[in-house]
Structure formats: C-alpha cells, structure tokens
PLY file of the C-alpha trace (Angstrom):
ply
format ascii 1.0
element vertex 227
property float x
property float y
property float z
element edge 226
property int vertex1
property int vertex2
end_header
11.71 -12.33 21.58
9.65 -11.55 25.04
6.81 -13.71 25.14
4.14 -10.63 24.81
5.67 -10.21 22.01
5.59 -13.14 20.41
1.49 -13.96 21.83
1.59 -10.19 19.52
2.84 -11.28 16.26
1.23 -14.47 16.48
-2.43 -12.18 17.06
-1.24 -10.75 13.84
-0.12 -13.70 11.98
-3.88 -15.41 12.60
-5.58 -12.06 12.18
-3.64 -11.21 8.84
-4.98 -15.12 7.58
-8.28 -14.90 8.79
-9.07 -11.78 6.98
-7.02 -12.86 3.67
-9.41 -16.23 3.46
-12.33 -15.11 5.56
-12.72 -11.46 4.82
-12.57 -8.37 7.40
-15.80 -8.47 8.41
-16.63 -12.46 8.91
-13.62 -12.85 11.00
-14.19 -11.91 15.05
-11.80 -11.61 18.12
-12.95 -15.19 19.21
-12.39 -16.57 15.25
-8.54 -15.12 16.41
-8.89 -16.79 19.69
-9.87 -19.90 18.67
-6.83 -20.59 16.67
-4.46 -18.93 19.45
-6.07 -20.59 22.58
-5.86 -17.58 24.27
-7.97 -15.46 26.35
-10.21 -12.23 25.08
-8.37 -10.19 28.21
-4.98 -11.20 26.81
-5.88 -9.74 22.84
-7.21 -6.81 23.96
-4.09 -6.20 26.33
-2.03 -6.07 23.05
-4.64 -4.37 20.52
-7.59 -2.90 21.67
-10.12 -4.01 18.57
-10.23 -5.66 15.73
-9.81 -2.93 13.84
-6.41 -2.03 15.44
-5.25 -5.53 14.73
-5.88 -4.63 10.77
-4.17 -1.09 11.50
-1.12 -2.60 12.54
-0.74 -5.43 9.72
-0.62 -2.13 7.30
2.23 -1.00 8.73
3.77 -4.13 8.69
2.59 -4.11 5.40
4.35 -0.87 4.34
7.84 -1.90 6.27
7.46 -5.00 3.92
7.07 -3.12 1.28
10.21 -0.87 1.93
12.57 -3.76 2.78
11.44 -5.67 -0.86
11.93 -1.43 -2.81
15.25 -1.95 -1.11
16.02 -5.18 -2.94
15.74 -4.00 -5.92
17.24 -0.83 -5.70
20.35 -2.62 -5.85
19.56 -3.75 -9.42
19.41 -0.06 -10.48
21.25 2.67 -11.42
19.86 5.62 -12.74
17.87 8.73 -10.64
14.54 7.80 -12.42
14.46 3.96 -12.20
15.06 3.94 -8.45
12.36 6.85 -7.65
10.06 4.26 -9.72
11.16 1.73 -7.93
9.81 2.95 -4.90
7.26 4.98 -6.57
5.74 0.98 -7.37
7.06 -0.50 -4.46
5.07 2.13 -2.14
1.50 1.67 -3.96
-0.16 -0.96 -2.37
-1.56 -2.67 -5.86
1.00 -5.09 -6.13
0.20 -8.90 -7.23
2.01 -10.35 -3.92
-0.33 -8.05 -1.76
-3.67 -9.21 -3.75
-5.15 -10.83 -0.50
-4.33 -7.66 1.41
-5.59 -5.58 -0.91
-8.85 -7.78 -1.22
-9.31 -7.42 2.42
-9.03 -3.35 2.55
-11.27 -2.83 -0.43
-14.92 -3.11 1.23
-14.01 -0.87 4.13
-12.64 1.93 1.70
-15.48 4.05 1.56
-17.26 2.83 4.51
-16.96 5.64 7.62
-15.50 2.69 9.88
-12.43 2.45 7.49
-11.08 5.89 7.58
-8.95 4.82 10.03
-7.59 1.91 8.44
-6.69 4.08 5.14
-4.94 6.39 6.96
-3.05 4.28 9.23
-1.92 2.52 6.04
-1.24 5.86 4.34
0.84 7.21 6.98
2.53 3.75 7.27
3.41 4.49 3.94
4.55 7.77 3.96
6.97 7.47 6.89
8.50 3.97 5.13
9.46 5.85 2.17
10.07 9.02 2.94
13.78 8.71 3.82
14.36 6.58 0.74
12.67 8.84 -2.11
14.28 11.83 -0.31
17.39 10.50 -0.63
17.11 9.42 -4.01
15.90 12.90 -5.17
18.59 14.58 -3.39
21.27 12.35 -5.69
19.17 13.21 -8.54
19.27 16.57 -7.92
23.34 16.67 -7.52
23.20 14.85 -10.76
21.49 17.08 -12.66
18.78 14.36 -13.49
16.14 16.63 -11.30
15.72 19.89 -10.07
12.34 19.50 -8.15
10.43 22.99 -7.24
11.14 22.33 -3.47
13.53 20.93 -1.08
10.98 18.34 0.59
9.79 17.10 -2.85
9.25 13.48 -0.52
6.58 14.27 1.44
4.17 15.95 -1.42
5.23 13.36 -3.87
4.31 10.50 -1.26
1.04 12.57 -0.55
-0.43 12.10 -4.52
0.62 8.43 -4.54
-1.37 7.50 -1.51
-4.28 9.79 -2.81
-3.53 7.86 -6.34
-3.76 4.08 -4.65
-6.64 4.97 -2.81
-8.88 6.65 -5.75
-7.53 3.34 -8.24
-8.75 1.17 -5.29
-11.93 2.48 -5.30
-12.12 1.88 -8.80
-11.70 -1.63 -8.17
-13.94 -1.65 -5.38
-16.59 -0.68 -7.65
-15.86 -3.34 -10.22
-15.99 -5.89 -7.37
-19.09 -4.59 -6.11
-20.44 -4.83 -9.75
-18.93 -7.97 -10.82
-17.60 -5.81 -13.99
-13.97 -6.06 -14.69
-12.42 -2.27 -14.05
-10.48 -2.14 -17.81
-7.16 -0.21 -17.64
-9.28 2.36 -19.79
-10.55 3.47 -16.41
-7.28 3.76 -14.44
-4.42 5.76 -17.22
-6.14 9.46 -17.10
-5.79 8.90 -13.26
-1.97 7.47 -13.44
-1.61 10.25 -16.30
-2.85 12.68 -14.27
-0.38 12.04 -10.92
2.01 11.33 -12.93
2.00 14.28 -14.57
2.01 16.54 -11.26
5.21 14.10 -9.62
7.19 15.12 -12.63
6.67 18.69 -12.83
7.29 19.12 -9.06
10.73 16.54 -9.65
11.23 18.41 -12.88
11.41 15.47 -14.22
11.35 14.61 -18.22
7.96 14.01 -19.94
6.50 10.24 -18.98
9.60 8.98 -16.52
7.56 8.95 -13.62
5.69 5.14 -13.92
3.48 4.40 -10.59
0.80 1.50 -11.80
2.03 -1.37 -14.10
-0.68 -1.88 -16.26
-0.19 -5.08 -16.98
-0.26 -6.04 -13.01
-3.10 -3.80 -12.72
-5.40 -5.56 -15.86
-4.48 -8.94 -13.98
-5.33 -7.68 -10.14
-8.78 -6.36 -11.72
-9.60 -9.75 -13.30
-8.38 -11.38 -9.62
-10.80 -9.41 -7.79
-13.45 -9.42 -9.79
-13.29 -13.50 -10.06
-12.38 -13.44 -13.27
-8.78 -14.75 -13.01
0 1
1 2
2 3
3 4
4 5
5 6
6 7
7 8
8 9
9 10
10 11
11 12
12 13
13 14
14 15
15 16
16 17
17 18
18 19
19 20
20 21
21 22
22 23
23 24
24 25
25 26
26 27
27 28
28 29
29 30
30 31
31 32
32 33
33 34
34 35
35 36
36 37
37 38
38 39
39 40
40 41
41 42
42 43
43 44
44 45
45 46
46 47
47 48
48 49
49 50
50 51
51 52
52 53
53 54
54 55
55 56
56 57
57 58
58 59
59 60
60 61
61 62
62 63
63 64
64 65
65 66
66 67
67 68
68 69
69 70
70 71
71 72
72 73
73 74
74 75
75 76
76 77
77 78
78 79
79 80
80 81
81 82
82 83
83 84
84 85
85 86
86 87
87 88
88 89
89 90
90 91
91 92
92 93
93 94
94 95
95 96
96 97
97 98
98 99
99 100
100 101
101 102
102 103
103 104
104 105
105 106
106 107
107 108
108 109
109 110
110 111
111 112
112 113
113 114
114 115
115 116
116 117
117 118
118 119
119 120
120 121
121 122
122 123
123 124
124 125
125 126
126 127
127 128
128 129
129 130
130 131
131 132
132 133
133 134
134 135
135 136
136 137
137 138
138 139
139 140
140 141
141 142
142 143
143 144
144 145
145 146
146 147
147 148
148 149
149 150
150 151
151 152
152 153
153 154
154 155
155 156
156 157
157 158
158 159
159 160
160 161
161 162
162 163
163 164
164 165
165 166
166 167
167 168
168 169
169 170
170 171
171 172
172 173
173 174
174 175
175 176
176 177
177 178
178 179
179 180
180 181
181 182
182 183
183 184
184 185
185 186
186 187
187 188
188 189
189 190
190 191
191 192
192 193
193 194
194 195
195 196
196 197
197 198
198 199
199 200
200 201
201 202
202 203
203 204
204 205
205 206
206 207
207 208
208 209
209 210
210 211
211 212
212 213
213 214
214 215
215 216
216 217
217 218
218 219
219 220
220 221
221 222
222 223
223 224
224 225
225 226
C-alpha cells in the first residue's frame, strides 16, 4: 500500500472511532489529528471535510456489508432466502453496525446530513445491485419469480433504502425522546415494502423478510439506553 494511502485509511480508521465513542458532532479535524500526528494540510489533501470523511466510511460500510451477504449466501439455496439475504444484509440496522448506525441517526433529518444519507444510499445501491440482479435473474429461470420488469434491482434497492431510512427515523425519535420505539411502530412500514418488493418480484405472499424483529426490538432498547 502507497503511503497516501495508508495516512487515508488510517484518517478513516480514527475518524470511524471517534465518531462511534465520541459522536459526529463532538469529534473535529484536530480530535483526528491529534491521534494521527499529522498535519490539517495533509487531511484535507485526502478528504476535504469532516463530513466527507463520514461519506466515505459509508461506503466502506456498504462494501462491508456486501462481502459479509456474500458469506452467507453460500449457506443458501433457494431464490427467496438469498434475495433475503441481501435484502438484510443491505439495510443498515444490523446489530454489528449499532455504533454506525448511532452515529448517522442525529444528522438524519438535519439539512447538513442529506449528503451523508445519500452517499450511504447510493453506496448501497451500487454494492448490491449486481448481486440481487443476479439472484433474480436465477429466480426467474427457475420459475421461483417472474418480476414485472427486467431491472427489478434497482427499484427493489430504491424501497429498501427509503425503508432503512424512514425505520431510522423512527429510532431517531425514540432516542430523542428517551422512549423505546416498540416493533408495533416499525411492521406496517416492513409490511408495507414488503408488500410492494413482492408484487414487483412476483413473489409469494410474506417471502420477502427485510427487518428482523427481534434485532430490531434489541437495537431500539441499545439506542435508547435501555440495553
């Protein structure tokens, strides 16, 4: 590795533990520089804010997330299971991305985070867009599907990163609050995608599974410091 790239990743290693124990907002360039013994001209010849530094950890963050869908792909074997496998692999409300998720979840609906959330979205979208296409495309020469369009991916990724991002504001409101978000609060929203991603796969009645519950009841009492 060229050492500009390495000063990079390690900018990102510190950044991406600064914000998971510090939060976003209390963590500065110089917090970063501090810990790297580095100069403010050499950060901002790799990332040009703070805010691009947090931009480029979620699409680390998605990659991650492909590579571990990947994994267990191999431990599956019908159409259905692997589409959910990425389906739940591709939502950022996961347990092992808690501190992440904690991080993003103040800046949702804050003007200044736009950018974040759609970096991340279209981090996602392009990590599993190959995947679920291909998946669909075997499911479709199966007979398991027979989805209304040819580029089912691309819509189907669309609802899931409008699904993660109105569940996370759910949760951001039960954090603001201090009152746990119940799973009440979260199925008609999964029913509701769900619902859409299987007509447009043509999929059979409740396949489609985006949001453990159970993952999602123990993230809510996490955040809301009720673990």
């Amino acid at each position: 590795m060229k050492k500009g790239d390495a000063t990079r990743q390690e900018i990102l290693g510190i950044a991406d533990r600064l914000f998971c124990t510090k939060g976003y907002d209390n963590t500065s360039v110089q917090d970063i520089l501090d810990i790297l013994h580095g100069s403010k001209g050499g950060f901002y010849h790799h990332f040009p804010s703070k805010g691009a530094v947090l931009e480029t950890l979620c699409r680390e963050k998605a990659e991650k997330a492909r590579i571990q869908a990947e994994r267990e792909l191999e431990l599956k074997t019908e159409t259905m299971q692997k589409l959910n496998v990425l389906f739940q692999n591709m939502m950022p409300l996961r347990m092992e991305n808690i501190s992440f998720v904690d991080v993003l979840l103040p800046l949702l609906d804050r003007p200044e985070g736009m950018s974040i959330r759609v970096a991340y979205q279209e981090a996602l979208l392009h990590a599993f867009e190959r995947d679920i296409n291909r998946e669909i495309v075997l499911g479709t020469s199966n007979g398991t599907l027979l989805p209304v369009t040819n580029d089912a991916a691309v819509p189907i990724l669309t609802l899931l990163n409008s699904c993660w991002l109105e569940a996370s504001m759910l949760l951001a409101k039960a954090q603001k609050s201090g009152i746990l978000c119940e799973t009440g609060a979260l199925q008609p929203i999964l029913a509701r995608y769900r619902r859409i991603i299987e007509v447009i796969l043509d999929a059979p009645y409740g396949s489609v599974e985006i949001i453990n519950l159970g993952v999602w009841e123990r993230m809510a009492q996490h955040l809301t410091g009720r673990k």
